[in-house]
C-alpha positions as CSV (number, residue, x, y, z in Angstrom):
1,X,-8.3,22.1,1.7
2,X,-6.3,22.2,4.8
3,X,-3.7,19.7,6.2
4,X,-5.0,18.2,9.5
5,X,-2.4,18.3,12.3
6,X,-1.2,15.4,14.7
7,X,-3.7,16.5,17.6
8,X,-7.0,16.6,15.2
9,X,-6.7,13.0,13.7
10,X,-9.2,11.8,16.2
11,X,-11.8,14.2,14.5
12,X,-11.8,12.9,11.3
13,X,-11.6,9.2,12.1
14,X,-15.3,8.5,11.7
15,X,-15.5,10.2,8.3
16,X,-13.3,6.8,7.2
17,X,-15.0,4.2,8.9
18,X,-16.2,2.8,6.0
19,X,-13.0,2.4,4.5
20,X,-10.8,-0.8,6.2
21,X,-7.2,-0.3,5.1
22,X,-4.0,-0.6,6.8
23,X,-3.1,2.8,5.0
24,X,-5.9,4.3,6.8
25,X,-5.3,3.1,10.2
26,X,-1.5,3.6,9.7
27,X,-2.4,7.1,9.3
28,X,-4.5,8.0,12.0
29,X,-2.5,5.8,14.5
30,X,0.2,8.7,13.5
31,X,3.0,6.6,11.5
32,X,2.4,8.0,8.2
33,X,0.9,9.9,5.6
34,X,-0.9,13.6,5.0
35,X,-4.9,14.1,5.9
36,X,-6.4,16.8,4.2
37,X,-10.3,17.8,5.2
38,X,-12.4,20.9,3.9
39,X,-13.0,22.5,7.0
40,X,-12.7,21.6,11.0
41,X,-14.4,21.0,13.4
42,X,-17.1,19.3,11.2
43,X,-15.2,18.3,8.3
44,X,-17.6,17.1,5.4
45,X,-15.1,15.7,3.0
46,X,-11.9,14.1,3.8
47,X,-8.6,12.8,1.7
48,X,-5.5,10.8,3.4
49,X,-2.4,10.4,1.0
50,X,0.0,7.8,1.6
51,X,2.7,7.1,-1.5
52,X,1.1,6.5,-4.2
53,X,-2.0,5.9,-2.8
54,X,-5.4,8.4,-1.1
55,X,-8.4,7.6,0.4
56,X,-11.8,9.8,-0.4
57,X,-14.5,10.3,1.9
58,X,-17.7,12.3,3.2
59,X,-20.0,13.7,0.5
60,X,-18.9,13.3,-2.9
61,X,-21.9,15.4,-3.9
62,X,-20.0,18.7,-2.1
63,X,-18.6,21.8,-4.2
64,X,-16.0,20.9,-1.3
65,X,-15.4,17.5,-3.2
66,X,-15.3,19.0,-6.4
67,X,-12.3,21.4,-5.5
68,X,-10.5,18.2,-3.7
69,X,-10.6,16.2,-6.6
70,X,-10.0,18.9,-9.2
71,X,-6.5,20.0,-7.1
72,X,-5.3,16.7,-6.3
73,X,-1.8,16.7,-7.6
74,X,-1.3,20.2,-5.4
75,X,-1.2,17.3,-2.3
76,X,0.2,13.8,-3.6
77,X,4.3,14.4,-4.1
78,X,4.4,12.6,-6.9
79,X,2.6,12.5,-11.0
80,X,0.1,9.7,-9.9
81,X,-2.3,8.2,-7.6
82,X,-4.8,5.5,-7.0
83,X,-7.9,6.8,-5.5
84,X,-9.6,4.4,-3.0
85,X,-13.3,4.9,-1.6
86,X,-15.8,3.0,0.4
87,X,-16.9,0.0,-1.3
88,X,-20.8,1.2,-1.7
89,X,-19.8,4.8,-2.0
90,X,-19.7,5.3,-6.1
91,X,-20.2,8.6,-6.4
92,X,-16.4,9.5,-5.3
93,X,-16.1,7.0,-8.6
94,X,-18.1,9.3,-10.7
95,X,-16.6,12.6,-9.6
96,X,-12.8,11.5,-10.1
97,X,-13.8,10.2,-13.6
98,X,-15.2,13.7,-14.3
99,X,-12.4,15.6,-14.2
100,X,-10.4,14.8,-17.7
101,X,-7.2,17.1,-16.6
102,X,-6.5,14.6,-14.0
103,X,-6.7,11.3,-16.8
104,X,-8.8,9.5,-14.8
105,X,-9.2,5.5,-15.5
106,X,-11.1,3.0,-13.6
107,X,-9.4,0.6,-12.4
108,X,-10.0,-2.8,-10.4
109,X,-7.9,-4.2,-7.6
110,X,-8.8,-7.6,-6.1
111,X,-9.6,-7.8,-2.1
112,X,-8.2,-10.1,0.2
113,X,-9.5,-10.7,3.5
114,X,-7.8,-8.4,5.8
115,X,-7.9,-10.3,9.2
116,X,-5.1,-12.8,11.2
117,X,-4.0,-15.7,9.5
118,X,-2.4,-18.9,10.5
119,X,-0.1,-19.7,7.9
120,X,1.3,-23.2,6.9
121,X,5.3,-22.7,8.1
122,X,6.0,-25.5,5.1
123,X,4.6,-24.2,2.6
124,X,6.7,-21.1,3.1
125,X,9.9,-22.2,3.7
126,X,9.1,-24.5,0.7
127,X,8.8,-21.1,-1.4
128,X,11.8,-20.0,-0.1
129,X,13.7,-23.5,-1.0
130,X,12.3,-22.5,-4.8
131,X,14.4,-19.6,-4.8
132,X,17.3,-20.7,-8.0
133,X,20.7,-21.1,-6.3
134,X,22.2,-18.3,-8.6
135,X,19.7,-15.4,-6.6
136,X,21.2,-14.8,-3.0
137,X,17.7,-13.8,-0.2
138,X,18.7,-10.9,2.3
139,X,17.0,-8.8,5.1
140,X,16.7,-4.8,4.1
141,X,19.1,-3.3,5.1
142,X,21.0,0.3,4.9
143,X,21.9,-0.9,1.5
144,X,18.8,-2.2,0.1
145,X,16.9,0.1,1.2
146,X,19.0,2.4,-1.0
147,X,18.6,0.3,-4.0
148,X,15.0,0.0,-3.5
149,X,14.6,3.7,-3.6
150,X,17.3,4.3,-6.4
151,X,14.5,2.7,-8.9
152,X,10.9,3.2,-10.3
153,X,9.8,-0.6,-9.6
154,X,11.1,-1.4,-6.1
155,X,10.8,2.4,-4.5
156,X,7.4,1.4,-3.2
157,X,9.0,-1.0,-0.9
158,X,10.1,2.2,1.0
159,X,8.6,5.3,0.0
160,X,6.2,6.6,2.3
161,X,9.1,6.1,5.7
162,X,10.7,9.0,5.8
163,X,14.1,7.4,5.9
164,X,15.9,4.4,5.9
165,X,16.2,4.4,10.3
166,X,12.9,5.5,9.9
167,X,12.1,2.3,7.8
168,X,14.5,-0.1,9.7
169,X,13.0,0.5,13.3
170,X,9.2,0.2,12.2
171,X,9.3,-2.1,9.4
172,X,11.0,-4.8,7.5
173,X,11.6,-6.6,4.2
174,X,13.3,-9.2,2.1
175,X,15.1,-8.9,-0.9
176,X,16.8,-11.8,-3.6
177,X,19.9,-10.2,-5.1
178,X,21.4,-11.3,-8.3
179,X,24.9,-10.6,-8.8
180,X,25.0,-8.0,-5.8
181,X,22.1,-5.6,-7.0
182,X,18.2,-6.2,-5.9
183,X,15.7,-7.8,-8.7
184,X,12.8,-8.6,-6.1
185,X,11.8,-8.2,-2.6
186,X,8.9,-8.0,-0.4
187,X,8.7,-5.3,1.9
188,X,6.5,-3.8,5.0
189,X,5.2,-1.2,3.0
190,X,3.1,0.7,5.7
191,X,3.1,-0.5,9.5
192,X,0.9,0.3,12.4
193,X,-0.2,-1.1,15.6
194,X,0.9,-4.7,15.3
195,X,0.2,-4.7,12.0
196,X,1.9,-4.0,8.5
197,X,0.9,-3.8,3.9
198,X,3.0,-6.0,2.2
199,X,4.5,-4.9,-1.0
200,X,5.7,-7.1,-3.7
201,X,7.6,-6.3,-7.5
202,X,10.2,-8.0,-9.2
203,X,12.1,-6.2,-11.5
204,X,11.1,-6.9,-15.4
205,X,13.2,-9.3,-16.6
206,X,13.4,-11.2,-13.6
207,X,9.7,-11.9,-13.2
208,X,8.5,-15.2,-13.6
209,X,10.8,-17.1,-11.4
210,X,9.0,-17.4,-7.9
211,X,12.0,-14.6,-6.7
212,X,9.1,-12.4,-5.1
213,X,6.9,-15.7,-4.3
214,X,9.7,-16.3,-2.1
215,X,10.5,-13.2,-0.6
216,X,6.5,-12.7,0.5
217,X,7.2,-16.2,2.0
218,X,10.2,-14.8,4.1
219,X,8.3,-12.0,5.6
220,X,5.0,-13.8,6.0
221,X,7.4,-16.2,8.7
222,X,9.1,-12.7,9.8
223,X,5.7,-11.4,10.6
224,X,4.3,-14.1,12.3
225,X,7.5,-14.3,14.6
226,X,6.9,-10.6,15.1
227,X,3.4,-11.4,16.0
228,X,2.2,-8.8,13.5
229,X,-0.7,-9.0,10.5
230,X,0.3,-8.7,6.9
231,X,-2.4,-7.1,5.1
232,X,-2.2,-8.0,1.3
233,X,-4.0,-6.1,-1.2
234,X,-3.6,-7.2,-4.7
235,X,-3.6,-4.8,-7.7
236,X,-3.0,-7.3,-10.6
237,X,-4.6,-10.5,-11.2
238,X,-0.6,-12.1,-10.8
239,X,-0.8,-10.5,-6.8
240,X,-3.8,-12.2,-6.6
241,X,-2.4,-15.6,-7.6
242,X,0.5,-15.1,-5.1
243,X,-2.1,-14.5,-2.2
244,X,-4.2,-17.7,-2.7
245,X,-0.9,-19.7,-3.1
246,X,0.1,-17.9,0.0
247,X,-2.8,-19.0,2.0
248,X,-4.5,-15.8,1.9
249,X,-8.6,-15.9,1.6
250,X,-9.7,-13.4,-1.7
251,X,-12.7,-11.8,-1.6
252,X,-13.3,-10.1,-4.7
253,X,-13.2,-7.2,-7.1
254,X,-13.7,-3.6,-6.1
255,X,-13.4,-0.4,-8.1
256,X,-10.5,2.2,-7.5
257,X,-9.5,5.2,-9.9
258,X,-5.9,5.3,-11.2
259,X,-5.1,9.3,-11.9
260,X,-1.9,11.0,-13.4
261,X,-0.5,14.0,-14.5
């Protein structure tokens, strides 16, 4: 596999145009993320890694495939990833459940309509109002987006900027503190052209409370002040529940594969 460079991300854009994801066009609009493909010109496989996250395409039939799926963790930074692939396109599916070193598991994630919203203005500040007087909201800043990346369950509010002016010019968040240390937030987690992912978590023992609920509300208003989309993608049934209360339309099911070292 080789990396693909700034100036050749136009020639692999049509090997994921069956894959709508802000990840995807965040990469090849040049804010973030790694592309790999098996050869160019005429790549016939193709893998963009973003966090935690990469996207498989081309043909998943290929002794090319094989070798991309079987050296993975030689690409993502971390122990862990959650393969994505076209919707009709199962045989990417089949492959990465082939290869037992990686511990592949299927997984499903829920789909929510990625397109522009007009969302109720009440209902959000409303969500905010829930927050419990005790928990204090707050814009990232220098020192939360410290916190965030200090820990396991909030680091994906930041991780794939490559530092915190990096994060602070393109994107934005909100996080409830409690007692001066960050228990939930919501957070811009990839941004391109007027557009943004939202990421949500609360920390374990805080969850429960409508902290996160709150903080989604509190960026949905930032973003459309900004003008900008917030794409949500939900990975548990619970980010699912916060999208429909959120005013989000949900669309389904679809199959991803969750691999680790």
């Amino acid at each position: 596999m080789i990396i693909v460079s700034a100036s050749e991300r136009s020639q692999i854009a049509p090997l994921f145009q069956g894959i709508q994801d802000s990840m995807v066009i965040a990469y090849l609009q040049g804010y973030m993320g790694t592309g790999y493909v098996d050869q160019l010109p005429n790549p016939t496989v193709g893998l963009i890694v973003s966090g935690e996250y990469s996207f498989w395409v081309g043909d998943s039939t290929s002794p090319a495939a094989r070798e991309m799926a079987e050296t993975i963790f030689d690409h993502v930074e971390g122990d862990q990833t959650t393969a994505i692939y076209g919707e009709d396109d199962l045989g990417w599916r089949d492959l990465l459940l082939s290869i037992p070193k990686n511990h592949p598991v299927e997984t499903p994630r829920y789909r929510i309509a990625q397109k522009d919203y007009v969302f109720d203005r009440i209902t959000l500040q409303n969500l905010i109002d829930a927050i419990p007087k005790e928990f204090d909201l707050r814009r990232f800043d220098n020192e939360l987006y410290a916190q965030a990346m200090a820990e396991d369950w909030s680091r994906e509010f930041c991780e794939t900027f490559a530092s915190a002016e990096e994060y602070l010019s393109q994107g934005f968040g909100f996080g409830v503190l409690h007692n001066g240390k960050l228990v939930a937030g919501a957070s811009s987690m990839t941004v391109y052209d007027g557009g943004l992912e939202v990421q949500v978590a609360t920390k374990n023992e805080f969850q429960g409370m409508g902290l996160a609920m709150g903080c989604a509300a509190a960026l949905l208003l930032e973003a459309m002040d900004r003008n900008v989309r917030p794409c949500w993608d939900a990975a548990t049934l619970v980010s699912r529940h916060m999208a429909i209360k959120l005013g989000y339309e949900y669309l389904g099911e679809y199959s991803t594969v969750y691999m680790h070292l």
